[in-house]
PDBQT receptor file of N, H, CA, C and O in Angstrom, charges set to zero:
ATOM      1  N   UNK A   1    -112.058-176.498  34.352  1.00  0.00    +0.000 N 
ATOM      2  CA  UNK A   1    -112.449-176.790  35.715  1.00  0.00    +0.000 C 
ATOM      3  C   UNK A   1    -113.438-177.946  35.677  1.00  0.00    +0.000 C 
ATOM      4  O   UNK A   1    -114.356-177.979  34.858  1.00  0.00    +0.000 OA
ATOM      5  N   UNK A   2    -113.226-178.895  36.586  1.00  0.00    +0.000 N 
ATOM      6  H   UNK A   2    -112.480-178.869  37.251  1.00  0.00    +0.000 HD
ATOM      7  CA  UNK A   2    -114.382-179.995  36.439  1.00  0.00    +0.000 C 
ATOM      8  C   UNK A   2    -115.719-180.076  37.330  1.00  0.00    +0.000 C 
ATOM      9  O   UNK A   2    -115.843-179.382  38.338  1.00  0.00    +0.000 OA
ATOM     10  N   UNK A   3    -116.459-180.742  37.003  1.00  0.00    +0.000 N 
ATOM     11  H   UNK A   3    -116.359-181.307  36.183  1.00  0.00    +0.000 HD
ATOM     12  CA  UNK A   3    -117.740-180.470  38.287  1.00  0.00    +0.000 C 
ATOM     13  C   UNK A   3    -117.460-180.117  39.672  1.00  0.00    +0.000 C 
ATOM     14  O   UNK A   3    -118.207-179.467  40.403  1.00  0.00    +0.000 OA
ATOM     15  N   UNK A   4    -116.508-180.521  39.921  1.00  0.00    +0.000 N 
ATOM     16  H   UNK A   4    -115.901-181.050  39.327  1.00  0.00    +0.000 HD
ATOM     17  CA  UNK A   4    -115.828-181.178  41.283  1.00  0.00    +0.000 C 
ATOM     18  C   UNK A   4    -115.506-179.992  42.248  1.00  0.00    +0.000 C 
ATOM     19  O   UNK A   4    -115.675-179.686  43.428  1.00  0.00    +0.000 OA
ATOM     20  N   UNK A   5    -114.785-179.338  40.762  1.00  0.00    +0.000 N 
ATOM     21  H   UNK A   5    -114.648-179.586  39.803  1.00  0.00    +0.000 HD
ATOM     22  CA  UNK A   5    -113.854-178.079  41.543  1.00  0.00    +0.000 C 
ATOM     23  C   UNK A   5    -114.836-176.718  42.297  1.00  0.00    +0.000 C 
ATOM     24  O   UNK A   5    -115.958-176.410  41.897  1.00  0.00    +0.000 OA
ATOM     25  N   UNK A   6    -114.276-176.196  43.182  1.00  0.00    +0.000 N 
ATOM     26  H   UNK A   6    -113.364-176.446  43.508  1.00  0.00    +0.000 HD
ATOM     27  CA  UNK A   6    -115.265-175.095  43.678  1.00  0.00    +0.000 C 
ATOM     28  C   UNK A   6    -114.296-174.051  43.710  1.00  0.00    +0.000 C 
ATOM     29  O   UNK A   6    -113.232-174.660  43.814  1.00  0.00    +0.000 OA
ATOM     30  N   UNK A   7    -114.037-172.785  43.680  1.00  0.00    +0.000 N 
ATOM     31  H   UNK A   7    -114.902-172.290  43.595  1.00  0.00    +0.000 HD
ATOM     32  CA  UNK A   7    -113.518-171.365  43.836  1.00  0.00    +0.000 C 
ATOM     33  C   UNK A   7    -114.046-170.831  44.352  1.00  0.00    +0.000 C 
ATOM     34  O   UNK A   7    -115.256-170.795  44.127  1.00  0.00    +0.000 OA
ATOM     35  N   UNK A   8    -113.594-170.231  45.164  1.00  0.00    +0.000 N 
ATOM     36  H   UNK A   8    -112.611-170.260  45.347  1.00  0.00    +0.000 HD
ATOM     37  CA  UNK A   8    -113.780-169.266  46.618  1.00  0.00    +0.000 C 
ATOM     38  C   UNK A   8    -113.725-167.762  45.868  1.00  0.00    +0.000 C 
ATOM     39  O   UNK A   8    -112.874-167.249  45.142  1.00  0.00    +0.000 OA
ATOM     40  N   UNK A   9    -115.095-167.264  46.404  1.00  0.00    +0.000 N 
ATOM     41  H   UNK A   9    -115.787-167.680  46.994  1.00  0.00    +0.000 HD
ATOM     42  CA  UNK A   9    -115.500-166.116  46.020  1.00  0.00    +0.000 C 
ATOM     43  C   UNK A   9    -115.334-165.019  46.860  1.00  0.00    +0.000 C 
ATOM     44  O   UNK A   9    -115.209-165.425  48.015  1.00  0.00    +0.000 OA
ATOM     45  N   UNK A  10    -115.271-163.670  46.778  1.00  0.00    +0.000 N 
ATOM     46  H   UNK A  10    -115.372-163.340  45.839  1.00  0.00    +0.000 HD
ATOM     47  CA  UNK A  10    -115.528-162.786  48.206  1.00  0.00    +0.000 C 
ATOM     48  C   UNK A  10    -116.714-161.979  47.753  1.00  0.00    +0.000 C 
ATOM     49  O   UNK A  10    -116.621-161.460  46.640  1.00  0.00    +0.000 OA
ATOM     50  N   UNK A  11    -117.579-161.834  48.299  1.00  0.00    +0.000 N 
ATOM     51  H   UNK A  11    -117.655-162.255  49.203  1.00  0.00    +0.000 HD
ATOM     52  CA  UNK A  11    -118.542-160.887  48.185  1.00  0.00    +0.000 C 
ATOM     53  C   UNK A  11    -118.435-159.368  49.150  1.00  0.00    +0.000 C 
ATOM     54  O   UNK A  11    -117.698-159.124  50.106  1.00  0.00    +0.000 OA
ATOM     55  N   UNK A  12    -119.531-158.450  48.442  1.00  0.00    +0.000 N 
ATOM     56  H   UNK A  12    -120.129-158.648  47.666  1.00  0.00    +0.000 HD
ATOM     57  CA  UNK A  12    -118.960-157.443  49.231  1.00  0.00    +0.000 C 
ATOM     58  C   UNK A  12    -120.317-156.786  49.087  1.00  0.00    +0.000 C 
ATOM     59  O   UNK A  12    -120.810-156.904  47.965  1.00  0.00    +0.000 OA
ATOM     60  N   UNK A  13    -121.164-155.985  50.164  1.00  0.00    +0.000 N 
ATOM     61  H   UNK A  13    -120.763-155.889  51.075  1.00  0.00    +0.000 HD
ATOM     62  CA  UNK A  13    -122.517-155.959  49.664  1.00  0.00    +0.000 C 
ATOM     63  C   UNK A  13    -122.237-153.978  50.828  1.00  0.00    +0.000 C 
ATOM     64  O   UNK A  13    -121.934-153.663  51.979  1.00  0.00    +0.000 OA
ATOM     65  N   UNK A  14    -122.544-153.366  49.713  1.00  0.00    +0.000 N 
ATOM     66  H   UNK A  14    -122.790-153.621  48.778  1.00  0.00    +0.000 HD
ATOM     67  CA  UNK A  14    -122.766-152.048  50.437  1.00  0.00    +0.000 C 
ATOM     68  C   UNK A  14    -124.006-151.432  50.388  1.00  0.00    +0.000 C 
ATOM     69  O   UNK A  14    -124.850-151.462  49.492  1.00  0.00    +0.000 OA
ATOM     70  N   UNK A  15    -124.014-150.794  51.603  1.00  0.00    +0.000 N 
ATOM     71  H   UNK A  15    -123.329-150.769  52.331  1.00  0.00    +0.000 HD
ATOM     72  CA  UNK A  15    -125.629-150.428  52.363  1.00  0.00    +0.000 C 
ATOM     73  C   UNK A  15    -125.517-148.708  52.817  1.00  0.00    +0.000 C 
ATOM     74  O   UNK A  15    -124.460-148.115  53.031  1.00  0.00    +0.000 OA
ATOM     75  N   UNK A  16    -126.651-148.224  52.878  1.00  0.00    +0.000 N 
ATOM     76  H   UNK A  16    -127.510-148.706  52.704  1.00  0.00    +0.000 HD
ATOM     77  CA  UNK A  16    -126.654-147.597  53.647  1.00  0.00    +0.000 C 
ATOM     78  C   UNK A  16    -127.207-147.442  54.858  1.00  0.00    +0.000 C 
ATOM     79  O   UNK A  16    -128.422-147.408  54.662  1.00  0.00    +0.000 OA
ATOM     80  N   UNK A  17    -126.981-147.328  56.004  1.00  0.00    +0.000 N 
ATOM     81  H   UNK A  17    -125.994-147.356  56.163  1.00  0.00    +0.000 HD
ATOM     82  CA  UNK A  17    -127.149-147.445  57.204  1.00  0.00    +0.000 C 
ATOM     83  C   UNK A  17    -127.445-145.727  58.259  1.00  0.00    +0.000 C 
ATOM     84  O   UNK A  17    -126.408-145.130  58.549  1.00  0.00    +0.000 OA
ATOM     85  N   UNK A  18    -128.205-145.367  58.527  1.00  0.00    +0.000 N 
ATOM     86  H   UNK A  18    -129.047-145.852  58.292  1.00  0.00    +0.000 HD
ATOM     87  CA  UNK A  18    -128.326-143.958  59.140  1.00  0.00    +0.000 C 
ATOM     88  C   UNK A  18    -127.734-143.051  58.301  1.00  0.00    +0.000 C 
ATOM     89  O   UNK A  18    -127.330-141.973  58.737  1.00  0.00    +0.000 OA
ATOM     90  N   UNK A  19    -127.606-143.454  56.802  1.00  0.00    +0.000 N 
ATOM     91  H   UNK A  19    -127.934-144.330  56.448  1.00  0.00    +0.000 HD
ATOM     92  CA  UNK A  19    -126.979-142.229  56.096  1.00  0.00    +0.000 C 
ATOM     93  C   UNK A  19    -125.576-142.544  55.530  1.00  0.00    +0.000 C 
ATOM     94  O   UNK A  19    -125.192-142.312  54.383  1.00  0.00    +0.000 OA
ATOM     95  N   UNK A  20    -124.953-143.054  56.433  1.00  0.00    +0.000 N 
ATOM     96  H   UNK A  20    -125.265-143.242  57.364  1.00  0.00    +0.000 HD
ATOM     97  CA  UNK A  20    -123.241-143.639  56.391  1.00  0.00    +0.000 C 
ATOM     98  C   UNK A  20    -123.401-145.336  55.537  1.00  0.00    +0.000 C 
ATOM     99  O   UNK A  20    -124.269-146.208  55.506  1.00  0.00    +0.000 OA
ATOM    100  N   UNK A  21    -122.080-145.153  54.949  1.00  0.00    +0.000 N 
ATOM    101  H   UNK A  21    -121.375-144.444  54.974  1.00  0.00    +0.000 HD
ATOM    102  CA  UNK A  21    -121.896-146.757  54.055  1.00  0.00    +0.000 C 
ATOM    103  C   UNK A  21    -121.851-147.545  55.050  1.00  0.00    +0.000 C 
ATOM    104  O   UNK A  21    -121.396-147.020  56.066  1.00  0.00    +0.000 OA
ATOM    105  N   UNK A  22    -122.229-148.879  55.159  1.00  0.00    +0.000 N 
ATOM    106  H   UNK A  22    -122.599-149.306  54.334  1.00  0.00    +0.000 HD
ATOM    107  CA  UNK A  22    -121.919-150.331  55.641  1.00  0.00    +0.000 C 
ATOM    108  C   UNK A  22    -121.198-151.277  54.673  1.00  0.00    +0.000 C 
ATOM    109  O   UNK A  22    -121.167-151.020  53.469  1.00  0.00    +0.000 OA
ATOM    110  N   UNK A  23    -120.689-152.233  55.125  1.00  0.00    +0.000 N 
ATOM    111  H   UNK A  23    -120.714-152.441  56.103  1.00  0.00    +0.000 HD
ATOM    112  CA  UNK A  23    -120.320-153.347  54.121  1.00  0.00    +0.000 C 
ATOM    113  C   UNK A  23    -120.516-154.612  54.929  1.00  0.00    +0.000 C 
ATOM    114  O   UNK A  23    -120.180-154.834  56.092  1.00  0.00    +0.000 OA
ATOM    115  N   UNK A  24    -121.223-155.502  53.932  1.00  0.00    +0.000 N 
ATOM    116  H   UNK A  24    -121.496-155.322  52.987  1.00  0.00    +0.000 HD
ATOM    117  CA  UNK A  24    -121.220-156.808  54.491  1.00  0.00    +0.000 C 
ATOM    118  C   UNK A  24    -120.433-157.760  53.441  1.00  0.00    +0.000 C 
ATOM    119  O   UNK A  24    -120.443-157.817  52.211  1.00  0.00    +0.000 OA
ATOM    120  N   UNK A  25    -119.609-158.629  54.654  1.00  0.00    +0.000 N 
ATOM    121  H   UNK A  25    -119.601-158.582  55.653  1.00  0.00    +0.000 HD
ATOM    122  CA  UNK A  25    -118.613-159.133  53.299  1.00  0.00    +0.000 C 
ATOM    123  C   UNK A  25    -118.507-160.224  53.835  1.00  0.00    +0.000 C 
ATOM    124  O   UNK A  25    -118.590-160.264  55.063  1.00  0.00    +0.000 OA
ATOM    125  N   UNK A  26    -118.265-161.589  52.991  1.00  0.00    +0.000 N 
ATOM    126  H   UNK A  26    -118.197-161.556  51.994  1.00  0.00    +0.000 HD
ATOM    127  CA  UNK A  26    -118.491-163.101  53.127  1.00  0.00    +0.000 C 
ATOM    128  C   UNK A  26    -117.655-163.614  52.003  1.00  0.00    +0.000 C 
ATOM    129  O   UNK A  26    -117.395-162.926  51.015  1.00  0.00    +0.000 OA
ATOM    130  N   UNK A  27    -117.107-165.229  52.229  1.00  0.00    +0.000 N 
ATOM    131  H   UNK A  27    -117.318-165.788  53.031  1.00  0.00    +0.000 HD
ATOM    132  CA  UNK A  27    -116.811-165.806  51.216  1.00  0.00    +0.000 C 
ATOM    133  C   UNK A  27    -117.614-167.036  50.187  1.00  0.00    +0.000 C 
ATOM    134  O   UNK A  27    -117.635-168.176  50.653  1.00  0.00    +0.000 OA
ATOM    135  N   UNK A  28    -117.969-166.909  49.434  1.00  0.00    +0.000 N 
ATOM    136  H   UNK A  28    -117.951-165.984  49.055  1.00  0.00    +0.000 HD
ATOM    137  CA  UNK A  28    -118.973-168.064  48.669  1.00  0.00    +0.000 C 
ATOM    138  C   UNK A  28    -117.926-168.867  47.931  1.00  0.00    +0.000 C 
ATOM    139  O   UNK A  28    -116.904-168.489  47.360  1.00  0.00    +0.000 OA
ATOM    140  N   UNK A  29    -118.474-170.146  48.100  1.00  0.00    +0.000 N 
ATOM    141  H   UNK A  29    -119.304-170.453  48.565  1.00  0.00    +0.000 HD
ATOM    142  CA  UNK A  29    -117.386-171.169  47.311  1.00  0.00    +0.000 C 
ATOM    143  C   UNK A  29    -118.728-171.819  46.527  1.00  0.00    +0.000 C 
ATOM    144  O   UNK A  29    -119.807-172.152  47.016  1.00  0.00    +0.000 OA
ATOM    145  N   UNK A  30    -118.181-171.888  44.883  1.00  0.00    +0.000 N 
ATOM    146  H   UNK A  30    -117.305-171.618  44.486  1.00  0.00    +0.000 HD
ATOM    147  CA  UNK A  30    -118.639-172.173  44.083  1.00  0.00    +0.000 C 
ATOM    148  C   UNK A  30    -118.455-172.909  42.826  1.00  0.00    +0.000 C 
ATOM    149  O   UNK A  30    -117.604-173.688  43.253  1.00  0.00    +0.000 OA
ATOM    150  N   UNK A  31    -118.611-173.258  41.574  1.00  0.00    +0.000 N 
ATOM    151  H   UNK A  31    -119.303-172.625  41.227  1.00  0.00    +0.000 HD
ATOM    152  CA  UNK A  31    -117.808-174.008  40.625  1.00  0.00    +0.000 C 
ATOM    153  C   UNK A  31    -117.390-172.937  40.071  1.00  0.00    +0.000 C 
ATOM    154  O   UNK A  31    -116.217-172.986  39.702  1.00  0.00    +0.000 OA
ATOM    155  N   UNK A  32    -118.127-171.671  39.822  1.00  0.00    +0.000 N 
ATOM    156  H   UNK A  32    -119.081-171.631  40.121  1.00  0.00    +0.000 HD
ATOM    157  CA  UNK A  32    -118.040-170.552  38.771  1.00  0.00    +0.000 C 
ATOM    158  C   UNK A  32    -118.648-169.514  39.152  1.00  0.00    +0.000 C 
ATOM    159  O   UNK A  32    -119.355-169.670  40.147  1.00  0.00    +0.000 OA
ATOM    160  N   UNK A  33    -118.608-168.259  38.590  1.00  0.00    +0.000 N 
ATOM    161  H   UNK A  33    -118.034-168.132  37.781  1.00  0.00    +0.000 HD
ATOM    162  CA  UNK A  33    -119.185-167.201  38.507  1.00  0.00    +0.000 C 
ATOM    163  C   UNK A  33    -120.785-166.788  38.416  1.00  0.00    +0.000 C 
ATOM    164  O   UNK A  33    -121.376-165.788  38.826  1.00  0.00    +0.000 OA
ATOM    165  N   UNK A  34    -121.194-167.833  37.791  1.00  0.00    +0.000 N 
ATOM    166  H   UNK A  34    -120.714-168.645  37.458  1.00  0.00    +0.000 HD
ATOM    167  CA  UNK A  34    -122.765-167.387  37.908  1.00  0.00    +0.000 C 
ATOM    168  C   UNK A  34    -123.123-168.223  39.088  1.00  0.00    +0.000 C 
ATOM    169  O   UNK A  34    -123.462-167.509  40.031  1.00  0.00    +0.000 OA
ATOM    170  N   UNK A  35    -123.149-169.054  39.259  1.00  0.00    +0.000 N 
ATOM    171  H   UNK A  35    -122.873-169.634  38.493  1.00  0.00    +0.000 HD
ATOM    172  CA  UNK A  35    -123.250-169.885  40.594  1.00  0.00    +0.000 C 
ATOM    173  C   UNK A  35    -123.051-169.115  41.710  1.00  0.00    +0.000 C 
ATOM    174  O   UNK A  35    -124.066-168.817  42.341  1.00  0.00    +0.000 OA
ATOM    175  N   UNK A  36    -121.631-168.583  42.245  1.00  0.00    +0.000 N 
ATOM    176  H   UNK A  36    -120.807-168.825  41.733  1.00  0.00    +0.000 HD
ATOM    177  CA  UNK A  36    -121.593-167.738  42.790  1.00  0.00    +0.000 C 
ATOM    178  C   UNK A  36    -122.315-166.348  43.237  1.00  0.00    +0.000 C 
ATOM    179  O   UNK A  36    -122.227-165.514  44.138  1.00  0.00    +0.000 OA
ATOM    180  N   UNK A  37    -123.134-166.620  41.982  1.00  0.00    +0.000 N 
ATOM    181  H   UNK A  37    -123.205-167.297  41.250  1.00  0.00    +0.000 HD
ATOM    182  CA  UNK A  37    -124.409-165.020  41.734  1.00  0.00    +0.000 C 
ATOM    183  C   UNK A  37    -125.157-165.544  42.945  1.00  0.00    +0.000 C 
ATOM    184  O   UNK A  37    -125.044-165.335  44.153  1.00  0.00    +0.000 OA
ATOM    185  N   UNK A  38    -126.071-166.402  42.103  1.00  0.00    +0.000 N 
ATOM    186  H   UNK A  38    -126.163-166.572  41.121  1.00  0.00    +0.000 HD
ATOM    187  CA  UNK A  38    -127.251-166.950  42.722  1.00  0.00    +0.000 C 
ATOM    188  C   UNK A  38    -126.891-167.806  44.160  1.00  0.00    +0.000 C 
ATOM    189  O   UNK A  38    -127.844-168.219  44.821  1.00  0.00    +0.000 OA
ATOM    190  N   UNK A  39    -125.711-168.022  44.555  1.00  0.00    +0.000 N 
ATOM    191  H   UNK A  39    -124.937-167.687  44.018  1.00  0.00    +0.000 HD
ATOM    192  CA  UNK A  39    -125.635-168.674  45.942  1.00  0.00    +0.000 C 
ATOM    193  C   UNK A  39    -125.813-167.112  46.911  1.00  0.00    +0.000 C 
ATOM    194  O   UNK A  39    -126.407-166.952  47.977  1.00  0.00    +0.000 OA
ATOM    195  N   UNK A  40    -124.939-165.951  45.942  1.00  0.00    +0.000 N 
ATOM    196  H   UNK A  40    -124.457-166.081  45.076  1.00  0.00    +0.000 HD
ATOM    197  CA  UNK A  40    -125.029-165.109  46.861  1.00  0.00    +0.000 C 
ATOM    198  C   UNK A  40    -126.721-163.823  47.257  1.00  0.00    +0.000 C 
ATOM    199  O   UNK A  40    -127.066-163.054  48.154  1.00  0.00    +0.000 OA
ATOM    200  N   UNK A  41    -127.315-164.361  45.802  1.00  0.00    +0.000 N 
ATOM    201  H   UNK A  41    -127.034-164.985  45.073  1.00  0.00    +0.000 HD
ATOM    202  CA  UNK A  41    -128.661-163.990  45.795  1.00  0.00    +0.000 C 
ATOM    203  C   UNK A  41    -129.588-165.023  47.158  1.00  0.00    +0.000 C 
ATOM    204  O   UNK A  41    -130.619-164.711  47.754  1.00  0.00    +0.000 OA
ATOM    205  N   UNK A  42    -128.808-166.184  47.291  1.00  0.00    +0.000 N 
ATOM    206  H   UNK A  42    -127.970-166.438  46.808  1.00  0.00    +0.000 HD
ATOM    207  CA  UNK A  42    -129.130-167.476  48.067  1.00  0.00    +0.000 C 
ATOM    208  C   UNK A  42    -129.457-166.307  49.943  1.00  0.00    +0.000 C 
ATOM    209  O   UNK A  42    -130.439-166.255  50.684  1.00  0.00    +0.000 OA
ATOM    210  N   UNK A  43    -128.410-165.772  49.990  1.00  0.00    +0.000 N 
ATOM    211  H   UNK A  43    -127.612-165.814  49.388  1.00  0.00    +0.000 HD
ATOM    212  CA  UNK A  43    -127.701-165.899  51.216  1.00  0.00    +0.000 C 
ATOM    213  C   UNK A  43    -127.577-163.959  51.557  1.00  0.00    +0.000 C 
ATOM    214  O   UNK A  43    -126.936-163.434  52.467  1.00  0.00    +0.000 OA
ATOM    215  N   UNK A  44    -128.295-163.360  50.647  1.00  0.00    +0.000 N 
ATOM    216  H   UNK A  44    -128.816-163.786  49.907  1.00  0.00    +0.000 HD
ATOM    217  CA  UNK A  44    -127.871-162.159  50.946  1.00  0.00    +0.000 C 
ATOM    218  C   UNK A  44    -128.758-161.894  52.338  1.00  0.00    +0.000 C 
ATOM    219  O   UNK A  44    -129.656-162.580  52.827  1.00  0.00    +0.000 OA
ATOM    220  N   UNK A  45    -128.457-161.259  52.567  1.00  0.00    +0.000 N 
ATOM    221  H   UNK A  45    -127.728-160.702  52.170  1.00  0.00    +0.000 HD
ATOM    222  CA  UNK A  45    -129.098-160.451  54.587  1.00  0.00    +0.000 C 
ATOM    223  C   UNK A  45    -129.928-160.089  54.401  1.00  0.00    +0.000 C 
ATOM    224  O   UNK A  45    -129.968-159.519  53.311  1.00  0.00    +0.000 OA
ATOM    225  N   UNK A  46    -131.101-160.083  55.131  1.00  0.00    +0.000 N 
ATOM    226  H   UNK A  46    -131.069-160.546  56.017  1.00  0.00    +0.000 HD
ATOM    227  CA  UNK A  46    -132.370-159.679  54.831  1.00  0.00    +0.000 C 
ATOM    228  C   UNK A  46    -132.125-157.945  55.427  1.00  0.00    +0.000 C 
ATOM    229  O   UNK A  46    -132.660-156.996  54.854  1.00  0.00    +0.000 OA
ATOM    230  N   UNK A  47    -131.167-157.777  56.744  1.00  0.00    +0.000 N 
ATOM    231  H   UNK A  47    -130.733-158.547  57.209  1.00  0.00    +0.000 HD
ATOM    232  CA  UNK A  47    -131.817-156.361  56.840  1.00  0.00    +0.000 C 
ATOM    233  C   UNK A  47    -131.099-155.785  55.998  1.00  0.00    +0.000 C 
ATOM    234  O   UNK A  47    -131.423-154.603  56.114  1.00  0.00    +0.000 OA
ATOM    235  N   UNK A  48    -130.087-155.877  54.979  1.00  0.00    +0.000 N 
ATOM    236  H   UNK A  48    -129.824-156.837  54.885  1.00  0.00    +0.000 HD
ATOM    237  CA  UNK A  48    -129.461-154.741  53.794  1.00  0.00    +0.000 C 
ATOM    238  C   UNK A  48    -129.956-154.754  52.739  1.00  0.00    +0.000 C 
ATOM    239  O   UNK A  48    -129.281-154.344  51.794  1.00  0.00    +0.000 OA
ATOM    240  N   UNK A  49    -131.665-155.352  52.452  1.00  0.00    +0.000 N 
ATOM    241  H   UNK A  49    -132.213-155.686  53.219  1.00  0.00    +0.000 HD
ATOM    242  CA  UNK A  49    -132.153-155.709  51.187  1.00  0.00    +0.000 C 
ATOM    243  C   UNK A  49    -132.529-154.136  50.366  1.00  0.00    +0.000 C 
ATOM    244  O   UNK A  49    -132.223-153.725  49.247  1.00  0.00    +0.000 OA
ATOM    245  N   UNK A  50    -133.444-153.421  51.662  1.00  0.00    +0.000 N 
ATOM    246  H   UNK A  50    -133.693-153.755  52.572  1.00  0.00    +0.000 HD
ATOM    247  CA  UNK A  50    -133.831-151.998  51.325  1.00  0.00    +0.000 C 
ATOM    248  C   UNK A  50    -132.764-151.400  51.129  1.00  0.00    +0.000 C 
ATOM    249  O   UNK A  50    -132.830-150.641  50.162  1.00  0.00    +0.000 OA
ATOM    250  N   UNK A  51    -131.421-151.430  51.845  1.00  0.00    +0.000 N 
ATOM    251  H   UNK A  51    -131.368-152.046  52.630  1.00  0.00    +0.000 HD
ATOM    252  CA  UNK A  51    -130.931-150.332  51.465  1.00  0.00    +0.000 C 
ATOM    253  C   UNK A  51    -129.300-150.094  50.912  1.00  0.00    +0.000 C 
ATOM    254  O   UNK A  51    -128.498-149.161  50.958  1.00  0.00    +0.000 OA
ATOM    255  N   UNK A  52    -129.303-151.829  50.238  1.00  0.00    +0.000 N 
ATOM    256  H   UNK A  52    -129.954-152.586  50.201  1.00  0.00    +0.000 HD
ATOM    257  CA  UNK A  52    -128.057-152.025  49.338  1.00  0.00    +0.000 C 
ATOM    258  C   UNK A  52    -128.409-151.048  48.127  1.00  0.00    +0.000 C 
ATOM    259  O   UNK A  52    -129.534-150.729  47.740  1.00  0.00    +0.000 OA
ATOM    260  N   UNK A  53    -126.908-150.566  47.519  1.00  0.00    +0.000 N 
ATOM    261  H   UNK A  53    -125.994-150.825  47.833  1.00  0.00    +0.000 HD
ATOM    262  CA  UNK A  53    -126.554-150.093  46.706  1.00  0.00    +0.000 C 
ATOM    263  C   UNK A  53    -125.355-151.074  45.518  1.00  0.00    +0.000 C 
ATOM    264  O   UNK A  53    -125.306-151.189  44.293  1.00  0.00    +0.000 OA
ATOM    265  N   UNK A  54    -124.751-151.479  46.356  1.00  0.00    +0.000 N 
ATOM    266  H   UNK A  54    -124.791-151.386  47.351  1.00  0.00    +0.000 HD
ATOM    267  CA  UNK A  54    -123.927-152.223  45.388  1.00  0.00    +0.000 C 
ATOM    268  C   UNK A  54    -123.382-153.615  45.767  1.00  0.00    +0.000 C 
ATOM    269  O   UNK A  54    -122.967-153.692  46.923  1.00  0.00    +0.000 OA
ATOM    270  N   UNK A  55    -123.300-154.762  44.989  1.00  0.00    +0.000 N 
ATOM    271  H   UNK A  55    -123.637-154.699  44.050  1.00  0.00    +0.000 HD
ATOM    272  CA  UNK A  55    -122.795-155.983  45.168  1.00  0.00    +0.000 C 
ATOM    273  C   UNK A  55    -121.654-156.242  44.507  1.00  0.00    +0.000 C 
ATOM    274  O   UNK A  55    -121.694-156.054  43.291  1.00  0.00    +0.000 OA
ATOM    275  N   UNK A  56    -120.415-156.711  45.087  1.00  0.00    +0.000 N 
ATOM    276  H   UNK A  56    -120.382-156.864  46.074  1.00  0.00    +0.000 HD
ATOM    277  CA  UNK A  56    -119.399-156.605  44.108  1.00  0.00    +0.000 C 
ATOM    278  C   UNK A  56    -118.958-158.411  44.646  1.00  0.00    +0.000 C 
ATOM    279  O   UNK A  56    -118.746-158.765  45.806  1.00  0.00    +0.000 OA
ATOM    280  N   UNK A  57    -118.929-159.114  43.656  1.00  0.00    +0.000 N 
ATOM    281  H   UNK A  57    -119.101-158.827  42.714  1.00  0.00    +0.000 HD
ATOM    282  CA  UNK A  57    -118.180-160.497  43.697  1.00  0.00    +0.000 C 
ATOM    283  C   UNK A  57    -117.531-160.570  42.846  1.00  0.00    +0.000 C 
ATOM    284  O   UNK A  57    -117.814-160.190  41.710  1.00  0.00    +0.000 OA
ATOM    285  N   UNK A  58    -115.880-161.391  43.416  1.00  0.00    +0.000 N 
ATOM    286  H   UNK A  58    -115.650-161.700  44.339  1.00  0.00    +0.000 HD
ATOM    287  CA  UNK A  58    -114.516-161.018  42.510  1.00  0.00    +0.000 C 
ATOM    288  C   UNK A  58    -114.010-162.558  43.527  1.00  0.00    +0.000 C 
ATOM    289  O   UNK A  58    -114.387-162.794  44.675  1.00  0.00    +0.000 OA
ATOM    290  N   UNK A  59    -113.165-163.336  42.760  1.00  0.00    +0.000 N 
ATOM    291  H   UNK A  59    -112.858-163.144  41.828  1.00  0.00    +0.000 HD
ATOM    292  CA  UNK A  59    -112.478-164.437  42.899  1.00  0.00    +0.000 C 
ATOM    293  C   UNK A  59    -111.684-164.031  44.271  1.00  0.00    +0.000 C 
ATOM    294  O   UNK A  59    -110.835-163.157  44.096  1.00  0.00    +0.000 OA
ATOM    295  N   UNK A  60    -111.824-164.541  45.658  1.00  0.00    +0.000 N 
ATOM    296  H   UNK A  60    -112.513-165.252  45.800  1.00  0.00    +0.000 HD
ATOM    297  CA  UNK A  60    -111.132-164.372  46.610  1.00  0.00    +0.000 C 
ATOM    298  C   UNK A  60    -109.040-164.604  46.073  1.00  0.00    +0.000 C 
ATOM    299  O   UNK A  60    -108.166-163.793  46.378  1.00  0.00    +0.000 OA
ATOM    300  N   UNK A  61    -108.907-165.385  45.592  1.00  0.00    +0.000 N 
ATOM    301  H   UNK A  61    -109.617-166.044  45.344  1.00  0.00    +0.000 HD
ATOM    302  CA  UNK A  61    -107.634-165.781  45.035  1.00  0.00    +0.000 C 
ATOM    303  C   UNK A  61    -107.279-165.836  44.422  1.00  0.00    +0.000 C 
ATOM    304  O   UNK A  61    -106.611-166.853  44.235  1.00  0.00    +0.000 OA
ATOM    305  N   UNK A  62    -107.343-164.499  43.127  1.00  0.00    +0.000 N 
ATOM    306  H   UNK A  62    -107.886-163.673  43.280  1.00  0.00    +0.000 HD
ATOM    307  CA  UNK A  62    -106.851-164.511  41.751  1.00  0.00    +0.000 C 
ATOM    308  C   UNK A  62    -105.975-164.819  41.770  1.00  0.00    +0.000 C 
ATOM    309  O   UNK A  62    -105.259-164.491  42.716  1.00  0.00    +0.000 OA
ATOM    310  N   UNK A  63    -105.390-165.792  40.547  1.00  0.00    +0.000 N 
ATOM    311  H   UNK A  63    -105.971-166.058  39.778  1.00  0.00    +0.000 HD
ATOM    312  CA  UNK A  63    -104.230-166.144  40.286  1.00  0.00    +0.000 C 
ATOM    313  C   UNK A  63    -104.020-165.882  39.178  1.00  0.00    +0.000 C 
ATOM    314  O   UNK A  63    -102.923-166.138  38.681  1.00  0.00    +0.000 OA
TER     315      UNK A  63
């Protein structure tokens, strides 16, 4: 992949909310995988900070 290129990420960020799961889900475009970390460390929601449980980022378009 060259500098150039970017890959579209999906993020998926689960919360709990009054007890019940939430999900907040977005796409990050990036060169790579760690990039993708930290854009999404960039950009995560401030109100699911307390009460995320899990972050899952996986290539929107595996091929």
């Amino acid at each position: 992949m060259n500098a150039e290129s970017a890959e579209l990420y999906r993020v998926t960020i689960r919360h709990r909310s009054d007890g019940a799961a939430g999900y907040e889900v977005f796409e990050i475009e990036a060169p790579d995988i760690r990039e993708a970390l930290t854009r999404t460390a960039e950009r995560f929601p401030g109100q699911v900070v307390e009460s995320a449980d899990l972050v899952e980022i996986r290539a929107a378009n595996p091929a």
